[in-house]
C-alpha positions as CSV (number, residue, x, y, z in Angstrom):
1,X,24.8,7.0,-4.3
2,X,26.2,8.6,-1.6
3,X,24.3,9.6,1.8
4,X,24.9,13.9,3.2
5,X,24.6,13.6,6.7
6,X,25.7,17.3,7.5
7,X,27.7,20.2,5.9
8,X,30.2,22.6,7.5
9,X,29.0,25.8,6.5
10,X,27.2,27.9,9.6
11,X,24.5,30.1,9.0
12,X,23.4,33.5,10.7
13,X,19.9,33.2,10.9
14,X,17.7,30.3,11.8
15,X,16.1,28.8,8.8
16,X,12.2,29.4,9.1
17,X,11.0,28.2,6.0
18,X,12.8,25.4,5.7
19,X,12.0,23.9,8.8
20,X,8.2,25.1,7.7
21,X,8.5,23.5,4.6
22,X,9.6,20.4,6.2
23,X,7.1,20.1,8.7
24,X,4.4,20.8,6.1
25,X,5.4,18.2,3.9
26,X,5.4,15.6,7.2
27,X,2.1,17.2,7.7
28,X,0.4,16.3,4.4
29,X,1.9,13.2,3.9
30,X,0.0,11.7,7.4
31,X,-2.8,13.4,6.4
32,X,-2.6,11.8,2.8
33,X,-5.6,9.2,2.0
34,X,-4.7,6.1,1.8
35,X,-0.9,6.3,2.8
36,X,-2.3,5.4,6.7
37,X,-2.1,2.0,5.9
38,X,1.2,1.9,4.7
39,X,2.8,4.3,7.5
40,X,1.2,1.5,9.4
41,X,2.3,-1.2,7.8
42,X,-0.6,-3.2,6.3
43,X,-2.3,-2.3,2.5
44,X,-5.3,-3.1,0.4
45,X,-7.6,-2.3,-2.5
46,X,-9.6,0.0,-0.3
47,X,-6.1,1.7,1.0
48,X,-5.4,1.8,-2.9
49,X,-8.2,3.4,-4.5
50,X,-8.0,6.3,-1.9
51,X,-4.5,7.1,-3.0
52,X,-5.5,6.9,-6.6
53,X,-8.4,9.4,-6.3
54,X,-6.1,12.1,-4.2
55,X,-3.4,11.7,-6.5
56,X,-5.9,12.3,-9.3
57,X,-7.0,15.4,-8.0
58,X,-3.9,17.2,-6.5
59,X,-1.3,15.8,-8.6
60,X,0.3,17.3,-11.1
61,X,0.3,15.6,-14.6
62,X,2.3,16.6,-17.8
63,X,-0.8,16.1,-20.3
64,X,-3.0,17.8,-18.4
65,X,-0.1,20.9,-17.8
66,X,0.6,21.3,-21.3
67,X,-2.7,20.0,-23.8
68,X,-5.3,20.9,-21.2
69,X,-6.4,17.3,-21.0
70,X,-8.6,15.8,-18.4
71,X,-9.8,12.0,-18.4
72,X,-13.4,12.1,-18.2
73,X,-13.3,8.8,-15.8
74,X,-11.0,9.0,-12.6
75,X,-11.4,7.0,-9.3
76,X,-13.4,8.1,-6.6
77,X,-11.9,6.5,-3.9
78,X,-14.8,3.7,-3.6
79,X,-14.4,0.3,-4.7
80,X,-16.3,-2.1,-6.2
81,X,-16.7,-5.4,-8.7
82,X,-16.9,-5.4,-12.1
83,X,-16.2,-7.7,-15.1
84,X,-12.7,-8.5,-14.2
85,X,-12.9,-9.1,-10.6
86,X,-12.8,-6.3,-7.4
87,X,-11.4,-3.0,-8.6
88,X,-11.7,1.1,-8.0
89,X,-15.1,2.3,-8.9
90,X,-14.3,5.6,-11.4
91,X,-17.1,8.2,-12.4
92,X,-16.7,11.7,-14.2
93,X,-14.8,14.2,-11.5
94,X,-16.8,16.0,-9.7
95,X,-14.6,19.0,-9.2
96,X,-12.4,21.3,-11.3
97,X,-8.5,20.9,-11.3
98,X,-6.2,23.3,-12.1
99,X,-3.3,22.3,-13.8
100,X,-0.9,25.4,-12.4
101,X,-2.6,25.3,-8.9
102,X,-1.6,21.0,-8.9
103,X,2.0,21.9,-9.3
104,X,1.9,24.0,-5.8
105,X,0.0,21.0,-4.4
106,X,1.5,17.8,-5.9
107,X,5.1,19.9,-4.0
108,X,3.9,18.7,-0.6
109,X,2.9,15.1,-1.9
110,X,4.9,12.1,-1.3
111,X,4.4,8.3,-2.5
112,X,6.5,6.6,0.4
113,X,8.3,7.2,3.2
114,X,11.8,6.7,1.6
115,X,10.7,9.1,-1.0
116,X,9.7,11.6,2.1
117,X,12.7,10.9,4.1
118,X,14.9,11.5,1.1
119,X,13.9,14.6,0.1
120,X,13.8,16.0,3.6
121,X,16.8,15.3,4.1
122,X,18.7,17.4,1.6
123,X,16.6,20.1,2.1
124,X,17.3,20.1,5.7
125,X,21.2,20.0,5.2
126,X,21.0,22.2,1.9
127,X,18.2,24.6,2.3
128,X,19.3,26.5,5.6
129,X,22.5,27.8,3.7
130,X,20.2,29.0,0.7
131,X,17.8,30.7,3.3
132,X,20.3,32.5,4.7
133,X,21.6,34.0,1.7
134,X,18.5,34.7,0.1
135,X,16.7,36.2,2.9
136,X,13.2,34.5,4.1
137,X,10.7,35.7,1.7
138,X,13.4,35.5,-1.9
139,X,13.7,31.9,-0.5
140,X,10.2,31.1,-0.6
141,X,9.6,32.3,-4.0
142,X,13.1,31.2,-5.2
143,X,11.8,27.6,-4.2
144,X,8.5,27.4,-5.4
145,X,9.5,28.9,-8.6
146,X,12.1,26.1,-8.9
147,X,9.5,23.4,-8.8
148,X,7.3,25.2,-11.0
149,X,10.4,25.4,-13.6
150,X,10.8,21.5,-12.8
151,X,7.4,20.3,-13.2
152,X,6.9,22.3,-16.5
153,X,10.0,21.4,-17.6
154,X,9.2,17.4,-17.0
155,X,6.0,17.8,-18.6
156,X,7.2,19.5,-21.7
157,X,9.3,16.4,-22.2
158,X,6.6,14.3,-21.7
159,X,3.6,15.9,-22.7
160,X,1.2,13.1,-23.3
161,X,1.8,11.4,-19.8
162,X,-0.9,10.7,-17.4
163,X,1.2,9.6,-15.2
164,X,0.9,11.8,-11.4
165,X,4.2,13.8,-10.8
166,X,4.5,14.7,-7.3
167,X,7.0,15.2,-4.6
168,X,9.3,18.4,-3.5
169,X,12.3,16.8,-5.4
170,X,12.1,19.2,-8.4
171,X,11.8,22.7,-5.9
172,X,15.0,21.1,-3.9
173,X,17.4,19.9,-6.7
174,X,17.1,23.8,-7.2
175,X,18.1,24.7,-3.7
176,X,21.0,22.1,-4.8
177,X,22.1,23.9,-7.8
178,X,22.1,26.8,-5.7
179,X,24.3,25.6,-3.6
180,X,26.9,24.4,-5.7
181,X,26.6,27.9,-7.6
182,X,27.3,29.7,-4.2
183,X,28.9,26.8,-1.8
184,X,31.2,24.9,-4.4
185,X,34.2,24.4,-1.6
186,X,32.1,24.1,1.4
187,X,32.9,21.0,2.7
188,X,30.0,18.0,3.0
189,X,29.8,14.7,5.4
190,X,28.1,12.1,3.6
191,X,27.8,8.1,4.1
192,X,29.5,6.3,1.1
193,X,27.6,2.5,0.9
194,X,31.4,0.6,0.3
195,X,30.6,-2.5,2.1
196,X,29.7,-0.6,5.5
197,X,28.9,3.2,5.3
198,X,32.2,4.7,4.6
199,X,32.0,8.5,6.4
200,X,33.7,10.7,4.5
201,X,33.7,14.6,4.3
202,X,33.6,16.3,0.9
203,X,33.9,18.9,-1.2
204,X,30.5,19.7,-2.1
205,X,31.2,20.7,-5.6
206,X,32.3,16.4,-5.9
207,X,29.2,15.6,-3.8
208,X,26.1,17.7,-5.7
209,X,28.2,17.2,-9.0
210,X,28.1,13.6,-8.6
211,X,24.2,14.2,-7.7
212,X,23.8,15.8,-10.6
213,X,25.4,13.7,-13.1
214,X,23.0,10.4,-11.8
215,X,20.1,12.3,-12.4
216,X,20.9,13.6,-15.7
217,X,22.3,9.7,-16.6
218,X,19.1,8.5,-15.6
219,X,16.6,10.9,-17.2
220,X,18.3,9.9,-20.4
221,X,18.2,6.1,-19.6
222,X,22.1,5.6,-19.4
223,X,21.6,3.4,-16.1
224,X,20.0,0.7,-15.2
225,X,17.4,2.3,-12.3
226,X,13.5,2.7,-11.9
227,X,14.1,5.3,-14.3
228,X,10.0,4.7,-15.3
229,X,8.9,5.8,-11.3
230,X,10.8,9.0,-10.9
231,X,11.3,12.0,-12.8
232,X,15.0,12.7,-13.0
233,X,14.3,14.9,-15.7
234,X,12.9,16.9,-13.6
235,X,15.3,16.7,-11.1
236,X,18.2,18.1,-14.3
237,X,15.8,21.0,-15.1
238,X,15.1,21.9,-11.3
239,X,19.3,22.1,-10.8
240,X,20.0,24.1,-13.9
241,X,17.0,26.8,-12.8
242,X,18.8,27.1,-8.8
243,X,22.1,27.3,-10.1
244,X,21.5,29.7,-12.8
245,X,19.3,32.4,-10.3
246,X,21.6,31.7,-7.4
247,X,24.8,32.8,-10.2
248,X,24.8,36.4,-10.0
249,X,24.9,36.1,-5.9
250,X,28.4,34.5,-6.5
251,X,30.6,37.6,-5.8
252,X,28.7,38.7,-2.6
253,X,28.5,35.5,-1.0
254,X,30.8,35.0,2.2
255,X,33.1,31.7,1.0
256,X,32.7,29.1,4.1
257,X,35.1,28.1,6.8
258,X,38.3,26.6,5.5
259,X,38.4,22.8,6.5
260,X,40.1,22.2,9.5
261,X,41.6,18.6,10.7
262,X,42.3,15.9,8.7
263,X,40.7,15.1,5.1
264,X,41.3,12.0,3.3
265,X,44.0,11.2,5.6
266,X,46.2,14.4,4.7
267,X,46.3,17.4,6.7
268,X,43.7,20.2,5.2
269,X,45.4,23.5,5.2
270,X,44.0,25.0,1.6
271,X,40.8,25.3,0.5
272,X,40.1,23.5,-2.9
């Protein structure tokens, strides 16, 4: 998998939401129950059933997006012993979840730091370019409707899971697919792991194509990965829905700066 580290492709206005969207996501993932411990490096039960009961409540989950299914036992963040040792106490919810609203929350929810950093990441090298072209407020809606079309889309393939989806991944593989729709030749720095981190600079229709064609690998179990944790599927439906809004912006799009220097070891004088 290969590591962007920066793109050469300038924008003309600074990138508001993104930067907003990044610091909201760092925002609610310190503020998360139960993830303290972990940013801080120690873990527990206690730690545990915290996570389990926020999770519950602002994640989305496919059976509960498509069948309207609630479990009528979830954790309430205390814990307790019963039969089989210490465990999370559970007790019917005392609040009512909405399965459309959870999609908007479990956006800003993150399991890990990796998982955080990750996402941040490409949004932060990716997203500004999208901004730009789309204008502030399309932006906005053109992301959240991404991870809407993402979540739905994951859930629809796996309707009976109770498993918790959460994380932005979904709203930025759409911001990716945008990209590639509108920035197919701009050129991307990235970090290839070849026994040291090899930098290279690519096009980014290689780079996000390469993205692309993991994710959809793994959401039909052609690779060996923790394919059971994360929800390339997701990931496949969130690309497809960018690229195929950002598509009729192709022909007004200014192309980005021609490479300049050396690529690959050749002089770059031609765009590819």
């Amino acid at each position: 998998m290969v590591i962007p580290v920066h793109d050469e492709n300038p924008v003309r206005r600074t990138p508001y939401v993104t930067y907003a969207l990044i610091a909201a996501n760092f925002l609610v993932f310190l503020s998360t129950p139960g993830l303290t411990g972990s940013v801080a490096g120690w873990s527990g039960l206690s730690q545990l059933c915290h996570l389990q009961a926020f999770l519950e409540h602002y994640a989305a989950v496919p059976r509960e997006l498509i069948h309207d299914r609630f479990p009528r036992l979830v954790p309430t963040g205390a814990t307790g012993i019963g039969p089989n040792g210490p465990g999370c106490v559970v007790a019917p919810p005392t609040y009512h979840k909405s399965p459309p609203l959870s999609v908007l929350t479990a956006m800003f929810l993150h399991g890990s730091w990796l998982h955080l950093l990750g996402n941040m990441l490409f949004l932060l090298i990716f997203g500004n370019n999208i901004e730009d072209r789309l204008g502030h407020i399309r932006y906005a809606l053109f992301y959240v409707v991404c991870g809407y079309a993402a979540a739905y889309g994951f859930a629809y393939l796996n309707d009976f899971s109770g498993a918790p989806l959460i994380g932005a991944s979904g709203a930025i593989a759409g911001v990716l697919g945008a990209y590639l729709a509108l920035y197919p030749r701009a050129r991307v720095w990235v970090l290839v792991p070849f026994l040291i981190f090899l930098p290279l600079r690519l096009p980014a229709w290689i780079v996000l194509g390469f993205w692309f064609a993991l994710q959809a690998l793994y959401s039909y179990g052609g690779a060996v990965s923790s394919a059971g944790t994360v929800a390339y599927a997701a990931h496949v439906v969130g690309f497809i829905v960018g690229m195929i809004l950002a598509w009729p912006l192709r022909p007004g799009t200014p192309p980005p700066p021609e490479p300049r220097g050396l690529l690959w070891g050749r002089q770059a004088r031609h765009g590819w």
